[in-house]
C-alpha distance (Angstrom), angle and dihedral (degrees) to the residues before:
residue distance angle dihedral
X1 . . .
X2 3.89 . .
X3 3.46 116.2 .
X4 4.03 120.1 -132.6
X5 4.18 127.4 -143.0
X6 3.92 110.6 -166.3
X7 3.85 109.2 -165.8
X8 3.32 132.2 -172.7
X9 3.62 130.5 -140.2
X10 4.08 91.0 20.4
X11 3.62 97.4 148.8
X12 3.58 89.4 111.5
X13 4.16 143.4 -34.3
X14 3.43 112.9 33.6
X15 3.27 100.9 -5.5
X16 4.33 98.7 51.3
X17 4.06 85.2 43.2
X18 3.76 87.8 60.3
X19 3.82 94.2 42.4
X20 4.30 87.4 55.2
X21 4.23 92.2 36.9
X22 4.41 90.9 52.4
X23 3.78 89.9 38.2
X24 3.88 108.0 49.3
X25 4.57 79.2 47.0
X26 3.86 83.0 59.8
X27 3.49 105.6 -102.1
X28 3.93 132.9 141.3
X29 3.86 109.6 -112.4
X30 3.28 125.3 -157.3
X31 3.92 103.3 -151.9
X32 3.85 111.7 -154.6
X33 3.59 132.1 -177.3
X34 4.05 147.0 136.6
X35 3.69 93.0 -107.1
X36 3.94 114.0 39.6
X37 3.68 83.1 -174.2
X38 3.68 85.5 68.2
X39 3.77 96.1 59.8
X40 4.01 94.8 106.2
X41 3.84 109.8 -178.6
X42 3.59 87.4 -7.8
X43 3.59 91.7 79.3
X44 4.18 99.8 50.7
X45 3.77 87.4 49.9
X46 4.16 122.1 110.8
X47 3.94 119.6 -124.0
X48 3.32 88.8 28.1
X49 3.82 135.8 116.1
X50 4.08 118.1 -163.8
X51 4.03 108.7 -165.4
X52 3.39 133.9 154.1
X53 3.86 127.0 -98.6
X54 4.32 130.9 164.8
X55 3.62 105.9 -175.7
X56 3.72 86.1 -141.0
X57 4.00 92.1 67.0
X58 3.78 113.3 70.1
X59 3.87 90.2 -167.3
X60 3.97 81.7 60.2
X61 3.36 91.6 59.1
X62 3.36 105.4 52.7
X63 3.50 100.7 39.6
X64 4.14 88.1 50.5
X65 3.53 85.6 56.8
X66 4.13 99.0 43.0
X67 4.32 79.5 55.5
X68 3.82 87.2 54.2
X69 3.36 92.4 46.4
X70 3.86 104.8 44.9
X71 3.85 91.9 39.1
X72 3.98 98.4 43.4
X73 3.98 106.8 14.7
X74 3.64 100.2 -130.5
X75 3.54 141.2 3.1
X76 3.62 125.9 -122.7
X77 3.96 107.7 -168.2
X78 4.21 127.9 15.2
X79 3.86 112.4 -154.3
X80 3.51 105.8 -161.9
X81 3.78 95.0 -156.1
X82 3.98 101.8 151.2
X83 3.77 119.3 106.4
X84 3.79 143.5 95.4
X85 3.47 154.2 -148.2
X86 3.62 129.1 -79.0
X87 4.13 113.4 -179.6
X88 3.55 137.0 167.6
X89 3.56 146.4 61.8
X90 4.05 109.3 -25.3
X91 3.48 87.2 -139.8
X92 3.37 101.2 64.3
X93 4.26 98.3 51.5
X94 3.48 124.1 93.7
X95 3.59 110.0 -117.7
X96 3.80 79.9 -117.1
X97 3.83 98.5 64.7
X98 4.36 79.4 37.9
X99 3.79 86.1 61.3
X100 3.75 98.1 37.1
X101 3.79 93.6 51.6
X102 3.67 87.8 54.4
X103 4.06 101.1 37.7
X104 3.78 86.1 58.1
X105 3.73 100.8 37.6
X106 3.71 97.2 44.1
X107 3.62 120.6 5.0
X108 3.60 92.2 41.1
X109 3.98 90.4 59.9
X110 4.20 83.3 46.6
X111 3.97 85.6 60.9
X112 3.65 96.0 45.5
X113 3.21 97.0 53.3
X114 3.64 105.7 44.6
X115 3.67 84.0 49.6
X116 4.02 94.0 75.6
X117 3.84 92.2 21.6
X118 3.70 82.2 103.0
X119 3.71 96.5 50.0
X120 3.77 86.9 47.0
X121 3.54 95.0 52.9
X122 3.87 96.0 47.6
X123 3.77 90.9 58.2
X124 3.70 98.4 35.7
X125 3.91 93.7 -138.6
X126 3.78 126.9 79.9
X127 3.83 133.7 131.3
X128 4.26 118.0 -137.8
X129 3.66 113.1 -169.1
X130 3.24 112.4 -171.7
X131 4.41 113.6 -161.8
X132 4.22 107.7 -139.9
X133 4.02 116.0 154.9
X134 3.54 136.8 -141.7
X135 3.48 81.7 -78.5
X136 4.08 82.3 74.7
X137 3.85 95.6 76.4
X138 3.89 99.3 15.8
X139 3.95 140.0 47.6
X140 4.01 148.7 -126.4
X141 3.53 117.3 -169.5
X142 3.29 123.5 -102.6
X143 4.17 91.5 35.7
X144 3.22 99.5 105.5
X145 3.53 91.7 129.4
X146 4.12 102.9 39.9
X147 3.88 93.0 40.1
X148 3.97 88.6 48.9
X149 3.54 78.1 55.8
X150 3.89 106.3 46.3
X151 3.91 87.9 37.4
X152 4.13 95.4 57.8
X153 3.92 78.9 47.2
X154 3.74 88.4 61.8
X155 3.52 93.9 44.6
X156 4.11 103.8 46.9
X157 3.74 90.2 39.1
X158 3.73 85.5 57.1
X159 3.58 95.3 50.3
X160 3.46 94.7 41.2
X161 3.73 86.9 65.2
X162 3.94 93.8 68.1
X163 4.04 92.3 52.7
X164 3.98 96.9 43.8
X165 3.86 100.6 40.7
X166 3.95 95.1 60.6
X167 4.31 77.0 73.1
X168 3.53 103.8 32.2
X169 3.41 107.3 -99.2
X170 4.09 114.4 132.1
X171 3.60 130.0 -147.6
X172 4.14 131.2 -161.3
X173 2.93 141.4 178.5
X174 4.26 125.3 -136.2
X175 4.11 117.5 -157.2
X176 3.69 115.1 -164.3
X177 3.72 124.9 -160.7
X178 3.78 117.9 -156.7
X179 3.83 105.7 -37.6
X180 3.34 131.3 -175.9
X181 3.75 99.4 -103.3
X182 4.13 141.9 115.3
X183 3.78 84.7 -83.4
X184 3.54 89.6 124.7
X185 3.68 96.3 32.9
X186 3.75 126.3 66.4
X187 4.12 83.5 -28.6
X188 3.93 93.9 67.2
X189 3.64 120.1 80.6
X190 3.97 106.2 -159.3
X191 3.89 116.4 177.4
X192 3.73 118.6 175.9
X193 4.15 127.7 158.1
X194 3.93 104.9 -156.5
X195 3.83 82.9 -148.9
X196 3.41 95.2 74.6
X197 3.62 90.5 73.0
X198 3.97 105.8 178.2
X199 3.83 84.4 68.1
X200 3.82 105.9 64.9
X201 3.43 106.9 67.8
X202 4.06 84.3 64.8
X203 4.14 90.5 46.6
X204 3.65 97.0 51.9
X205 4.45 87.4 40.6
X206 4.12 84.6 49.3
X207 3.74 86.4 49.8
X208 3.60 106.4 45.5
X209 3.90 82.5 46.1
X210 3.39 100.7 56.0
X211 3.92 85.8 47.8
X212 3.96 83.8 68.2
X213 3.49 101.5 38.4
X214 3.47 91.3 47.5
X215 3.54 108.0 55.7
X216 3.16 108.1 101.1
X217 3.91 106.2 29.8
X218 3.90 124.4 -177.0
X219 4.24 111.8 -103.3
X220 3.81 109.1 -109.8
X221 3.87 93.3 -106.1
X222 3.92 89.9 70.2
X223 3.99 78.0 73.6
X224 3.44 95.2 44.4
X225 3.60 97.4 54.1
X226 4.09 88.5 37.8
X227 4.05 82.3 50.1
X228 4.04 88.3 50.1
X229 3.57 90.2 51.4
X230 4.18 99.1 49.1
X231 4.23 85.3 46.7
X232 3.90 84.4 56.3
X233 3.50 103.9 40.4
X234 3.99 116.8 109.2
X235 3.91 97.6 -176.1
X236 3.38 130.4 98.3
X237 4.14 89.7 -97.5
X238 3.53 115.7 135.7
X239 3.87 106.8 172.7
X240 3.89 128.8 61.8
X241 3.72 120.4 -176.2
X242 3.89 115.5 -158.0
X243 3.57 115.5 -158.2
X244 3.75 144.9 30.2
X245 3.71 90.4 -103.5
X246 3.90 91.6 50.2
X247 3.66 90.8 52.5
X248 3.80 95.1 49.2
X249 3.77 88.6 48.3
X250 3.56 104.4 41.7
X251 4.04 89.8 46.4
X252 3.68 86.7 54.0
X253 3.63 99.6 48.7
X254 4.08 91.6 43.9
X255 3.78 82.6 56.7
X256 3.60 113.5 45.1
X257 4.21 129.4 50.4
X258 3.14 117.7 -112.0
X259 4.24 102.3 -98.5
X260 4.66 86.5 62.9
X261 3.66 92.6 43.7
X262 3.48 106.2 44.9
X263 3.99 91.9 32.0
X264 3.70 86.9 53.1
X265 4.32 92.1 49.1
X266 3.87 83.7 45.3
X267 4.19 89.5 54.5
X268 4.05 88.5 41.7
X269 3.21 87.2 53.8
X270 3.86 103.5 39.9
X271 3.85 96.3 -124.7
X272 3.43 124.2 157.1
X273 4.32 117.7 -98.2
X274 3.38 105.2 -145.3
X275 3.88 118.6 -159.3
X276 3.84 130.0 -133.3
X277 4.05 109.8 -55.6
X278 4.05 92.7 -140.2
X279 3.79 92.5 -124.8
């Protein structure tokens, strides 16, 4: 029996390189995205279904997976792939972007999930992966609000584990480095106000650091095959790091406390240490 992959957020990036890698192994994909219109080749391609799903609308969801369903009977792994990046001074977001950034990032995946927890639980088999970043276990300034995201990611993926696993359904985690992607395109929220003036020497450091660590980023089908791997995998591994950057980083961070690895990001970055207030 062919197996089906329903992604989210496969419009493009991650999500679209997925979509190609499952399908040209001979799976059923489930293609799902805000914009069907924006399927491209996506939507000419065979064993595959193209429908429309926003995280934020629970009627979405269910009728996404109803399609899946009815077209391809079950569905063997979820990638919850949609999300994007809010940076920038918290002070200067609305607490409506605030609650958008984490509606989407976090309680969006919550929704998905329990959607075809059901389906999961009837079959006793079923993969979730679940995409975080290196931003999961380590921080930029000025993402306070997408690394609160990608960090509660970390943390109810890993407790989902315990719950599903007692009837054999998996769940992993994927952390991306810097990929080439539309991350910093219509999937990066940046908010700034130049009034708040003590802020913008850090936004223009966090920029011209990201121009170096971003150089060379990883092609969006590293993921995919990293994301073909975790679906696959029948040991107890949770995390997956996708990249050469996310392995560097990750390794580091395991390995040093917090006061070298932070004060060494700080010096990369040229930020000011401050010492001990006295209070």
């Amino acid at each position: 029996m062919t197996k089906t992959v329903f992604i989210t957020g496969a419009s493009s990036g991650i999500g679209k390189a997925t979509a190609h890698h499952f399908h040209e192994r001979g799976w059923n994909v489930v293609a799902t995205m805000r914009s069907p219109d924006k399927a491209g080749d996506l939507a000419g391609m065979d064993r595959t279904l193209v429908t429309r799903l926003d995280v934020l609308d629970g009627d979405s969801i269910g009728s996404a997976r109803d399609a899946a369903l009815q077209r391809f009977g079950r569905v063997d792994v979820l990638l919850n792939n949609a999300g994007y990046g809010a940076y920038g001074p918290l002070e200067a977001f609305s607490m409506e972007r605030i609650e958008r950034q984490f509606a989407t990032n976090v309680t969006g995946l919550l929704a998905v999930t329990k959607a075809f927890l059901p389906d999961f639980r009837a079959h006793k088999a079923g993969v979730i992966v679940n995409i975080s970043s290196i931003g999961g276990q380590m921080t930029f300034p000025l993402g306070t609000l997408y690394h609160g995201t990608k960090f509660a990611v970390e943390g109810l993926s890993e407790a989902l584990h315990y719950e599903l696993e007692a009837f054999g359904v998996r769940v992993k985690i994927v952390q991306p480095g810097m990929i080439k992607t539309d991350f910093g395109g219509r999937s990066f929220d940046f908010c700034n106000d130049v009034s708040l003036v003590e802020y913008q020497g850090t936004v223009r450091k966090l920029f011209a650091h990201w121009g170096k660590v971003g150089a060379n980023p990883s092609d969006p089908r590293v993921v995919a095959e990293t994301i073909w791997a975790a679906a696959h995998d029948e040991t107890s591994t949770l995390r997956f790091r996708a990249g050469a950057d996310a392995e560097a980083l990750l390794a580091d961070r395991k390995a040093q406390d917090d006061a070298t690895f932070i004060g060494s990001l700080k010096s990369q970055m040229g930020l000011e240490v401050r010492g001990k207030s006295g209070l």
